[in-house]
N, C-alpha and C positions, 0 to 999 in steps of 0.2 A: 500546452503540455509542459508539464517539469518533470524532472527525470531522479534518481536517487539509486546509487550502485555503489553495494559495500561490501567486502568479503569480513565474514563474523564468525568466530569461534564459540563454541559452547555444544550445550543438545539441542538439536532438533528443533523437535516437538517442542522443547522450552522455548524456545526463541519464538515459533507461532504461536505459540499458547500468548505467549505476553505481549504480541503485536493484534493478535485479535483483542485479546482483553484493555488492550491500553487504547487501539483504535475507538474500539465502543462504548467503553467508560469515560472516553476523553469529551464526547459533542453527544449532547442531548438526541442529534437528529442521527449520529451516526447508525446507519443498516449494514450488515452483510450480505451484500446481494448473491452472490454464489461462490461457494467455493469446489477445489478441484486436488484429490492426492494423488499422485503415481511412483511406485517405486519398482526399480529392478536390480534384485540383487539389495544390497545393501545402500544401495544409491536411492536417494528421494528428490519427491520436486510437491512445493504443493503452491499452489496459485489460489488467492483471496483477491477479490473484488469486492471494496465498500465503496459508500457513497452518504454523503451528509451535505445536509444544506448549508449555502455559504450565506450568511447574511449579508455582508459585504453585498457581493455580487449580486444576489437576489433568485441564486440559480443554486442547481445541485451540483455537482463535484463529485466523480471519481476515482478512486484510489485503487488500483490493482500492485496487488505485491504477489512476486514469486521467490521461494525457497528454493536455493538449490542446494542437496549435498552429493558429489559423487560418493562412490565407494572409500575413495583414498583421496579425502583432499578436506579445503576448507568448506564453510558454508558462504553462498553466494548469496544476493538480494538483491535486487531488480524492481524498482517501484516507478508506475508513473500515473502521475493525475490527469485527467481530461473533464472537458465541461465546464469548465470558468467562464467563457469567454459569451457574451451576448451580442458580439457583432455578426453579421451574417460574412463576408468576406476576406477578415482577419482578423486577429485576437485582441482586443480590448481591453479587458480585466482578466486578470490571472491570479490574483489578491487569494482567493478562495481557492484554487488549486494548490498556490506555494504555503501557506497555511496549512492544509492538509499535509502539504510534504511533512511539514517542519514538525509538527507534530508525529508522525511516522519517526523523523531524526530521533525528535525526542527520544522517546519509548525505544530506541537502540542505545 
């Protein structure tokens, strides 16, 4: 697993709008497997799970990203990948996880 945590300024909704659109425009194989909104009060949270094939690896890859805005504060994000690895007991290739990060960087 690789990890990604950044406090970001701007709207909202515009910051997910352009991490889903740059997610799935970025890899021919990229899906959005589920996503999740909550808000109270003025405060949001919206959680995205994709997943895209890693060639490299020869496996899938996924990307979960969460939003956070309180009521009075910055915007949060929280991203980690899982699924790279094809050993059974420890991680092995992670090529296709940190790729996916770096691409999520990107698109910030």
């Amino acid at each position: 697993m690789t990890k990604l945590e950044k406090t970001l300024s701007g709207d909202f909704y515009g910051i997910l709008k352009k991490i889903e659109d740059g997610i799935l425009n970025g890899s021919y194989s990229a899906t959005l497997e589920e996503k999740s909104d909550f808000s109270d009060g003025k405060s949001r949270c919206s959680v995205r799970v994709f997943e895209r094939y890693s060639m490299f690896g020869g496996n899938r890859v996924s990307l979960s990203v969460t939003l956070y805005k309180p009521e009075n504060g910055a915007i949060r994000l929280s991203a980690v990948t899982s699924g790279g690895s094809q050993a059974v007991f420890f991680k092995v290739n992670t090529f296709g996880e940190d790729a996916f990060l770096e691409k999520l960087n990107e698109i910030l």
